[in-house]
C-alpha positions in Angstrom: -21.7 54.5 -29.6 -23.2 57.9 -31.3 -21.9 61.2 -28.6 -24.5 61.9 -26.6 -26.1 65.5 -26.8 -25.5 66.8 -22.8 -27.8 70.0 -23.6 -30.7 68.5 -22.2 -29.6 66.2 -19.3 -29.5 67.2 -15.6 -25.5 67.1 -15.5 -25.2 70.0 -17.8 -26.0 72.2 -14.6 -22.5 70.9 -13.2 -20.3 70.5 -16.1 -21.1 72.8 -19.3 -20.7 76.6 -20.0 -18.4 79.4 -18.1 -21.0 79.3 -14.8 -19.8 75.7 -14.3 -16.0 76.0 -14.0 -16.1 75.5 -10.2 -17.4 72.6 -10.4 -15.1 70.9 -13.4 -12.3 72.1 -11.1 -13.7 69.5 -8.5 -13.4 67.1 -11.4 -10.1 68.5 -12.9 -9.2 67.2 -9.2 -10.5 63.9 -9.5 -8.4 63.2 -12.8 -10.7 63.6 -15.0 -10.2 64.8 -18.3 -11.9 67.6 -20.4 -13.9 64.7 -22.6 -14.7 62.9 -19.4 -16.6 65.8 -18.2 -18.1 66.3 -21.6 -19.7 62.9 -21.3 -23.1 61.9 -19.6 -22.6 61.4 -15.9 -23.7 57.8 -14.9 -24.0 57.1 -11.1 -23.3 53.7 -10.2 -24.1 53.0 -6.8 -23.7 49.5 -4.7 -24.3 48.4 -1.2 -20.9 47.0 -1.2 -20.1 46.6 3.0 -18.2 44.1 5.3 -22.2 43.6 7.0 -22.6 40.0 5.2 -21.5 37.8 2.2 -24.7 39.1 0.4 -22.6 42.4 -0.6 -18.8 41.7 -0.6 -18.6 41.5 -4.0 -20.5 44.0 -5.3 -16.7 46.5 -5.2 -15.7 44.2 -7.8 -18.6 44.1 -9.8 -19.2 47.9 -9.9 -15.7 48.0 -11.5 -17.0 46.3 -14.4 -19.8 48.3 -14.4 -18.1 51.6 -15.1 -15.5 49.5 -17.7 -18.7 49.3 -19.6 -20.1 53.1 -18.6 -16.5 54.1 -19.7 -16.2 52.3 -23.6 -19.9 53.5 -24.4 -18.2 57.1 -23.9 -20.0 57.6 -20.7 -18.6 59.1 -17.3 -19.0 56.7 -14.6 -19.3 58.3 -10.6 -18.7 55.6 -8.2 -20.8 55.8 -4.8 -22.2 53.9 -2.4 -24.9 53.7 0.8 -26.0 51.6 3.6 -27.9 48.2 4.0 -29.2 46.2 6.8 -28.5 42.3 6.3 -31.9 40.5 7.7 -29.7 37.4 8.7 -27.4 39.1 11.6 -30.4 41.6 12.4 -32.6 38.8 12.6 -34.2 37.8 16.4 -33.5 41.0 18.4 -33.8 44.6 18.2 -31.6 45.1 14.8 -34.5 43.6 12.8 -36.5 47.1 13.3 -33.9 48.6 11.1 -34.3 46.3 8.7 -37.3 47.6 6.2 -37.1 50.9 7.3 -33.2 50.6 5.5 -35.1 50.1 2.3 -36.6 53.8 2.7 -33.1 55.2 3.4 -31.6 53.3 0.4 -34.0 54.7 -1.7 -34.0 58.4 -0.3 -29.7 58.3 -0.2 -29.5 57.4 -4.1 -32.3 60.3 -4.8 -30.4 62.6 -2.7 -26.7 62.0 -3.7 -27.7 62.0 -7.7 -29.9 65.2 -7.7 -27.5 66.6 -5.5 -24.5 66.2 -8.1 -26.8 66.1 -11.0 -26.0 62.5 -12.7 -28.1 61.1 -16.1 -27.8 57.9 -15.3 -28.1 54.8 -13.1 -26.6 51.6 -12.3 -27.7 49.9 -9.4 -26.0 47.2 -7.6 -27.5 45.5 -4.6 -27.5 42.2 -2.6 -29.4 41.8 0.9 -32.8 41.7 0.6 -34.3 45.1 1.4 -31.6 46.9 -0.7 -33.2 45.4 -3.9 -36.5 47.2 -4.0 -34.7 50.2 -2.2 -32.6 50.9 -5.4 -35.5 50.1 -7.6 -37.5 52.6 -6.1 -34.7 55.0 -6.3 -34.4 54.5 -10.2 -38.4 55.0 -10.6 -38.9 57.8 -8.4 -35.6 59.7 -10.5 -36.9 58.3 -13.8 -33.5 58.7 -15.1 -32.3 55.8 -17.4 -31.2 52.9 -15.0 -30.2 49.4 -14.9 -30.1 47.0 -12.4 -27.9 44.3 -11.2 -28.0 41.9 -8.4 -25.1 40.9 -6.6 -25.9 37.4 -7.2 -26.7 34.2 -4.3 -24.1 32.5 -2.5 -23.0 28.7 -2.9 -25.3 25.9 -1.4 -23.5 24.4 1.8 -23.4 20.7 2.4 -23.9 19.0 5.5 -24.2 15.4 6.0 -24.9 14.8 1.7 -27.1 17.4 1.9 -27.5 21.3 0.4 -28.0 23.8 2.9 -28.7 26.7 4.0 -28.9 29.8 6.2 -32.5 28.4 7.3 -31.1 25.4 8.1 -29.2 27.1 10.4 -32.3 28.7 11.9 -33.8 25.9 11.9 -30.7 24.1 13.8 -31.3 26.2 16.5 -34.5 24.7 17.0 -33.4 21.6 16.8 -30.9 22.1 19.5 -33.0 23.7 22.0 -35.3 20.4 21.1 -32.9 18.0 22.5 -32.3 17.0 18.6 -29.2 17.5 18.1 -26.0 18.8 20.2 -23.8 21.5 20.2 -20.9 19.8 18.2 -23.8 19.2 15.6 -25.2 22.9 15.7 -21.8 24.8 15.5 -20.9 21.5 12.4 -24.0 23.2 10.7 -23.2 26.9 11.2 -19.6 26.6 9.7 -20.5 25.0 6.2 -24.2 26.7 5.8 -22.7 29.3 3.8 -19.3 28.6 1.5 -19.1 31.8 -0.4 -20.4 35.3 -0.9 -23.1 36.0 -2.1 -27.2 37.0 -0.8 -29.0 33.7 0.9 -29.8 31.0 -1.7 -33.2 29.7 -1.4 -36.3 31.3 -2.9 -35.9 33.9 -0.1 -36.4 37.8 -0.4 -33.2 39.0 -2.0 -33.5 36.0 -5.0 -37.4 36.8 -4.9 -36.8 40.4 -5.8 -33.6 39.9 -8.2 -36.3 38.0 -10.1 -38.6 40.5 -10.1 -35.9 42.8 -11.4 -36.3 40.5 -14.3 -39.4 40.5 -14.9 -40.1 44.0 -14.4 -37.7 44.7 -17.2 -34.9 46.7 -15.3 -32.3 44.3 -15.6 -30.2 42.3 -18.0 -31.8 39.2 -18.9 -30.4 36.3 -17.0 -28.2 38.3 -15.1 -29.6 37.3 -11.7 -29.0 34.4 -10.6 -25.6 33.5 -11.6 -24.2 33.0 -8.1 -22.3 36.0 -6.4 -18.6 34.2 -7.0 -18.8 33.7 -10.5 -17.1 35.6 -13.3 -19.6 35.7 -15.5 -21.5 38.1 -13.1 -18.3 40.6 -14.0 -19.8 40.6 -17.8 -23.3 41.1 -17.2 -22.3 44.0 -15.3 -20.0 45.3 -18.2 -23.3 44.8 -20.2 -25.1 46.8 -17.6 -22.6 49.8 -18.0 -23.2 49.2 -21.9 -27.0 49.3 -21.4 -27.6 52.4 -19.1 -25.7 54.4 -21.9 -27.8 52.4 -24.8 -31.3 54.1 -22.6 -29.8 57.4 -22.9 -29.0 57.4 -26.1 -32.8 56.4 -26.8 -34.2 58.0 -23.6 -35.7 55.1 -22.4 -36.7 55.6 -18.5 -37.9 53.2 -15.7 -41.1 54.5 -16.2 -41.4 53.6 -19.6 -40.2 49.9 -18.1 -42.6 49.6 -15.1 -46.0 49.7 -15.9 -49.4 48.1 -14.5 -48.9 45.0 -17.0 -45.1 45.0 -15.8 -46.2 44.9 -12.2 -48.0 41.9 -13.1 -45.8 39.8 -14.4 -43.5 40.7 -11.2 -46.2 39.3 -8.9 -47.0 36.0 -11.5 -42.8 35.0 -11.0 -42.9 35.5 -7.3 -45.9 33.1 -7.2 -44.9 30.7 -9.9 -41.6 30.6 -7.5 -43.2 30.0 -3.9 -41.2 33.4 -3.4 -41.2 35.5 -1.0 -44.0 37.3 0.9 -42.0 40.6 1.7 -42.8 41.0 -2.5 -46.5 41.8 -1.2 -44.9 45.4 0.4 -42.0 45.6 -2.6 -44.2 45.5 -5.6 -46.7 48.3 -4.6 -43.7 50.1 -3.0 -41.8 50.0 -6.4 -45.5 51.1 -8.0 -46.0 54.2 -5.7 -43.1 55.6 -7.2 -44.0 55.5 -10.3 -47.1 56.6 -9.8 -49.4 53.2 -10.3 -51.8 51.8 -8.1 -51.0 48.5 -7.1 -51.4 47.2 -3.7 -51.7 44.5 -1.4 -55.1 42.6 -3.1 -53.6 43.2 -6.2 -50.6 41.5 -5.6 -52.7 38.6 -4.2 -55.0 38.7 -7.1 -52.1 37.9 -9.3 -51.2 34.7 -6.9 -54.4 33.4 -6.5 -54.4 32.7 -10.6 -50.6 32.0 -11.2 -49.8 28.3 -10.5 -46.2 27.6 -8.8 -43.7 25.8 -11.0 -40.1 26.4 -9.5 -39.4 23.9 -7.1 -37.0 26.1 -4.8 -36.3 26.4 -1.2 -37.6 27.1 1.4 -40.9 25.3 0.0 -39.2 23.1 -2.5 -35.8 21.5 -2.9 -33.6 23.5 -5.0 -31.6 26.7 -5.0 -31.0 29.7 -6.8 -27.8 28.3 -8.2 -29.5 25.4 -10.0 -32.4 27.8 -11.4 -29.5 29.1 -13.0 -28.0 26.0 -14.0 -31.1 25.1 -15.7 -31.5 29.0 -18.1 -32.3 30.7 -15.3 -35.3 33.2 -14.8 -35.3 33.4 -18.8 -36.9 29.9 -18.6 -39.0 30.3 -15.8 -40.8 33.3 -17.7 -40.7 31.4 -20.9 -42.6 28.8 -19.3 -45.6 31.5 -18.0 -45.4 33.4 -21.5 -45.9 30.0 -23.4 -48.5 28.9 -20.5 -50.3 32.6 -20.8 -49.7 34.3 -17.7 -47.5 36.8 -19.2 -48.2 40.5 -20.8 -45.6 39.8 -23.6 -45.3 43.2 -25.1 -43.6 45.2 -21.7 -40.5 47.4 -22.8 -36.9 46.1 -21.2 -34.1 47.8 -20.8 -32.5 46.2 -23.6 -35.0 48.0 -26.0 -36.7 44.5 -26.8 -40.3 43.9 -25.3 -40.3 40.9 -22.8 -41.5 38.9 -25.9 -38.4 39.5 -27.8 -36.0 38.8 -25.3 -37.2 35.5 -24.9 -37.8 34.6 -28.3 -34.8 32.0 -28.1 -35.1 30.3 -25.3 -36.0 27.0 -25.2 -37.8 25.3 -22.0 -35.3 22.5 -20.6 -36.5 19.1 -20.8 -34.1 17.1 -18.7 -34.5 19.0 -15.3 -36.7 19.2 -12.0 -36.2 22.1 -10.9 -38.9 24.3 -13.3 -41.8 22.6 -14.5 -44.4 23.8 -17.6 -47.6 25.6 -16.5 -49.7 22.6 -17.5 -47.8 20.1 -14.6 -47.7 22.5 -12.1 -46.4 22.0 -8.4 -49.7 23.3 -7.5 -52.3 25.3 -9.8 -52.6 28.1 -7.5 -49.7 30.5 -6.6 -46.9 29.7 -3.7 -48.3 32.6 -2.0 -51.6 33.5 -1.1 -53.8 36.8 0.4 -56.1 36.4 3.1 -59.0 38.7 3.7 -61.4 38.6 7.0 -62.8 40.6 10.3 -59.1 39.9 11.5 -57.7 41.4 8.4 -59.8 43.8 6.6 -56.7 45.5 4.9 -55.2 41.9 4.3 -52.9 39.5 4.9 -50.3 37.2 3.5 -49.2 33.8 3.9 -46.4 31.7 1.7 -48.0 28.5 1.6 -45.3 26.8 -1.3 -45.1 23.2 0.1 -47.1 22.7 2.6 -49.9 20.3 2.5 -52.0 21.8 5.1 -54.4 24.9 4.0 -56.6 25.3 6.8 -56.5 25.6 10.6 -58.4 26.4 13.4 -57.4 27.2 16.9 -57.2 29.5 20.2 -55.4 32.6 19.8 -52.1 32.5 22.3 -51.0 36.5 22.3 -47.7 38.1 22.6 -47.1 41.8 22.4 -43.5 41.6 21.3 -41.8 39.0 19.7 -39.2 38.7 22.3 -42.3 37.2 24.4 -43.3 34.5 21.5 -39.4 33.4 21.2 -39.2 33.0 24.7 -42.6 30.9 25.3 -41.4 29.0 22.3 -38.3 28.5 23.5 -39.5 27.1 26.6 -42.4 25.2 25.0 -45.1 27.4 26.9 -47.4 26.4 23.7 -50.0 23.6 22.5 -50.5 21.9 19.3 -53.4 23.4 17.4 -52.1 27.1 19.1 -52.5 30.1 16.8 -49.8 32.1 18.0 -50.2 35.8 17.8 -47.7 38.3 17.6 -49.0 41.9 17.2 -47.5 45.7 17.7 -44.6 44.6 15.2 -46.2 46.4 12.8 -44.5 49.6 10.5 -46.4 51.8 13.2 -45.9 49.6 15.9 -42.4 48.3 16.0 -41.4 50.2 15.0 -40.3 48.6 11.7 -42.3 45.6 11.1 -39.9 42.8 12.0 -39.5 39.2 10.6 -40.0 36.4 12.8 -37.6 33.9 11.1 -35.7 33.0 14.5 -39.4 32.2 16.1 -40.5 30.6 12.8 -37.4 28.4 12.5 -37.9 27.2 16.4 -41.1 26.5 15.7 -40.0 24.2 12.7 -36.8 23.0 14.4 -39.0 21.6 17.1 -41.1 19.8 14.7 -44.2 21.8 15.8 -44.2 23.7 12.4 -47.4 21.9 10.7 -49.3 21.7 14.2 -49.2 25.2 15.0 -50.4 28.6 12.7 -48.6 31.8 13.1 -50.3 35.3 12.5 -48.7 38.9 12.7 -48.4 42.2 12.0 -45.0 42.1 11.1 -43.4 40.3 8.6 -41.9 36.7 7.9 -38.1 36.3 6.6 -38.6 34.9 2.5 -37.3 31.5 4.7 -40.2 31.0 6.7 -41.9 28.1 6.2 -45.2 26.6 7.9 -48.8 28.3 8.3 -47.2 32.0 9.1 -49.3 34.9 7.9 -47.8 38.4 7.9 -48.9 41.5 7.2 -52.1 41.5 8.8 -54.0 45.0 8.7 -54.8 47.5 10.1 -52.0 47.1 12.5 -52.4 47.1 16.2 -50.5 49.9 17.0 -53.2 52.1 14.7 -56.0 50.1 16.8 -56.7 47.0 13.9 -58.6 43.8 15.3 -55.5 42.3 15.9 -54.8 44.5 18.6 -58.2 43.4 20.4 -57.4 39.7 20.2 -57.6 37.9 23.5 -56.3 35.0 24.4 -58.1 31.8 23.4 -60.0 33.3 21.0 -60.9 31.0 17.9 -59.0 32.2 15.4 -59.9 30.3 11.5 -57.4 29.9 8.9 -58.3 29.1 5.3 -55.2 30.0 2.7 -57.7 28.3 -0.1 -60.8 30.5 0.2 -58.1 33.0 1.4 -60.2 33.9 4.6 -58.8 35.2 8.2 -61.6 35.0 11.1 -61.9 35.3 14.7 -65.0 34.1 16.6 -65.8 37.4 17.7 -68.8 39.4 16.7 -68.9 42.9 15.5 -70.3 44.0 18.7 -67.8 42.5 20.8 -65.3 44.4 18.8 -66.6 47.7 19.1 -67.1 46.7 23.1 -63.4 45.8 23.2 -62.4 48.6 21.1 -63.9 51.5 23.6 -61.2 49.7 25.9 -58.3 49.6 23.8 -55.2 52.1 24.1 -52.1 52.9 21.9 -49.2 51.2 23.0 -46.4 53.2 23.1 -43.1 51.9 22.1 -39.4 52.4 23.7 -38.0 54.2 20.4 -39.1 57.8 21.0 -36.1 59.8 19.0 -33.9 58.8 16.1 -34.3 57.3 12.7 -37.1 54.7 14.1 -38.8 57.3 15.7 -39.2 59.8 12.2 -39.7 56.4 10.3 -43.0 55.9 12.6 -44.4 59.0 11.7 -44.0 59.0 8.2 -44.9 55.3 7.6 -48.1 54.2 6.0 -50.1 50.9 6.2 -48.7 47.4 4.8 -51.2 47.0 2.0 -49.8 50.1 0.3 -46.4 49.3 0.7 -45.4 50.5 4.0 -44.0 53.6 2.1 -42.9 57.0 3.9 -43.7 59.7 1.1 -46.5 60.7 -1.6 -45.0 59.2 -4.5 -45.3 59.8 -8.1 -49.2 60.5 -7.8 -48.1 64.2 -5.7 -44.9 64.9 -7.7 -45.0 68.2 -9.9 -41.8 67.8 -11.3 -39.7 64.6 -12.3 -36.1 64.9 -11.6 -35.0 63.5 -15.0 -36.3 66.6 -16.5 -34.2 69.2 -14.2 
């Protein structure tokens, strides 16, 4: 590869001319050498921990990466920050720390690469919130960047059967049914999950590692090759490659992610029956870049985009036979051929989306995608709702059910510690619409999923008899009428907060309405009687992340963004 020119890139402040000799002596300690330091400084960042299986081997991978940094003559900077794995914070207080991790993701990598002034980015993640927190990062830097995800873990088996982590969840429910026993439940919990890697169904982390694709910022096909295999190793080599490719040709995530970029993002989540947590990552990712693109827009995108992947938790397959069958290369082949696509969007392998795919081929002998014209359904696996009860929107995943509308009297929790519990103990009815409010961004603080109520819900075979609503979120494994998101949240005073119970509360994911029987007088009545709730976390990180946190249709995002920046880092 051609030397890159360092005259002009942010590292030249650290490494180039007599002012800069303190810091190569910092490097001069590290080993390097004088043509290391003459080289472009990529960061390569991972959220390699010991937290879950979703990030164990990302260590290993990141080696690879700067193999591949290193023979493209760049300078590779090994570093790494925190994330929050939704399946152990899951059902109790941790969950409040899971989406506001995202934020800190994001605002470490800005910090620790303007602070030691790096042209470059590879990005490894693996639990769910950490993939649109390093996306962000790249965007709001706008330094060239490539992305690679940390891949899915292995399908467990259990009595002839894939599994898993939801049907552990859902085990739970089972058990506390009368289902099965103990011996069963603890059988289940020790062969869910074989292997590292993030959760394998259609979930959030797989959800957003196939938006990664489809936005363009990573290597084609490089996603859902499961976390234990050694082809991941090469992709990430090729990463390494890439990122030094883009700065040779100054090609920046902005240049990547565009409106029409955005779009075909939310068309692959719906095609998929993915995850509804992509409703707050996709205008989070926009912000940053300075494009409008929230909530309706997202659900715009569903409402037109019919859902071909049959994948868990909706369908029947996981991410390890999407990849078995071409992987997300074939499932945007299909929507290009079918139409749904804006072909001509920039990658970061210089190609448009267009060109990458040019060879693929759409697998004949294989269930697990189907062509746009034999859909699962014609309409997206996840769908907006709009209403008096949600004026700034909700969300609902509604891949594989075959129930679209309910109606029924509001049963209202203020925490979901209270829902779990009546659930638990069966203190609900069939046809309930069970309400769980101040979980909010505001509210939670830090709008928690309700997978472990969700999953009871199910495991007690209540889930098609019941509708959930919230203003939190729902884990990318929840299955059954659950709508999240719903806004304005009750912590900022929304309708939600002035739900009583037994309340009619009307459900209709396929006009995409969300109504309570309550006029707009009675609202305004209850609402002259309605006070903030205050909640228990009054210092620390949960405390700042409540101030600075804006509503769910925009993202939940803590900052500006691109639209208030005066000057873009990448130009330093």
């Amino acid at each position: 590869m051609t030397k890159i020119d360092k005259s002009n890139l942010p590292s030249r402040h650290t490494s180039v001319g007599a002012s800069s000799a303190p810091h190569r002596s910092y490097y001069y300690a590290m080993g390097m050498t004088k043509e290391e330091i003459a080289q472009p400084f990529v960061g390569v960042v991972s959220t390699w921990n010991e937290s879950a299986p979703c990030n164990i081997t990302l260590r290993r991978q990141a080696q690879s990466v700067k193999k591949g940094v290193a023979d493209a003559k760049g300078t590779p900077r090994e570093f790494t920050t925190i994330t929050v794995t939704d399946g152990i914070a899951m059902g109790h207080q941790g969950m409040k720390a899971s989406l506001a991790s995202r934020e800190t993701i994001a605002d470490s990598i800005e910090l620790s690469i303007r602070g030691h002034s790096y042209d470059g980015l590879v990005g490894l993640a693996g639990c769910d919130k950490a993939l649109p927190g390093v996306m962000m990062a790249m965007l709001r830097l706008n330094i060239p960047s490539v992305f690679i995800y940390g891949g899915s873990i292995l399908p467990g088996r259990h009595k002839g059967k894939n599994i898993t982590v939801q049907d552990v969840f859902e085990a739970v429910g089972n058990y506390s049914g009368g289902v099965i026993n103990k011996d069963e439940l603890e059988e289940i919990e020790k062969v869910a999950c074989p292997s590292a890697g993030s959760c394998g169904g259609q979930f959030t982390a797989n959800t957003m590692a196939c938006v990664s694709e489809a936005l363009g910022l990573a290597i084609p096909n490089s996603t859902m090759a499961p976390a234990p295999y050694e082809s991941r190793d090469e992709y990430a080599y090729e990463a390494g490659r890439t990122v030094m490719q883009l700065l040779s040709n100054n090609i920046r995530p902005r240049d990547v992610v565009t409106k029409e970029s955005l779009e075909n993002a939310a068309r692959v989540v719906a095609a998929s029956g993915g995850s509804t947590n992509a409703a707050l990552h996709l205008p989070a990712i926009a912000h940053e870049a300075g494009i409008k693109f929230d909530l309706f827009d997202v659900a715009d995108i569903f409402k037109s985009t019919p859902y071909i992947a049959d994948l868990k938790p909706g369908g029947n397959y996981v991410a390890k036979d999407l990849y078995e069958v071409g992987g997300v290369p074939v499932l945007l082949k299909a929507l290009l051929d079918g139409g749904f696509l804006n072909s001509n969007c920039l990658t970061v392998t210089g190609k448009t989306l267009k060109e990458n795919l040019i060879s693929i081929k759409f697998p004949k002998d294989q269930k697990v995608i189907r062509s746009t014209k034999n859909p699962i359904s014609p309409t997206g696996g996840v769908v907006g709702l709009k209403g008096n009860l949600a004026p700034e929107g909700a969300i609902v995943k509604v891949a594989g059910m075959s129930k679209l509308v309910h109606k029924g009297p509001a049963r209202v929790f203020d925490t979901e510690e209270e829902a779990y519990k009546a659930v638990e103990n069966k203190e609900y009815t069939e046809g309930d619409v069970l309400v769980i409010r101040y979980e909010g961004p505001k509210g939670g603080p830090g709008m928690r999923e309700m997978l472990a109520t969700t999953s009871a819900i199910y495991g007690q075979g209540m889930g098609d008899k019941v509708a959930l609503i919230t203003d939190g979120r729902f884990s990318g494994a929840t299955r059954g009428f659950c709508i999240g998101h719903v806004g304005p949240e009750a912590a900022v005073g929304g309708p939600i907060a002035l739900i009583k119970n037994g309340d009619i509360i009307s459900i209709d994911a396929e006009k995409g309405k969300l109504e309570v029987n309550i006029s707009e007088k009675e609202f305004k009545s209850r609402k002259k009687n309605w006070k903030p709730k205050k909640n228990s976390y009054q210092s620390g990180d949960l405390w700042k992340y409540s101030q600075l946190v804006g509503p769910a249709i925009n993202g939940a995002v803590t900052h500006p963004g691109a639209e208030k920046e005066e000057f873009c880092y990448a130009d330093i």
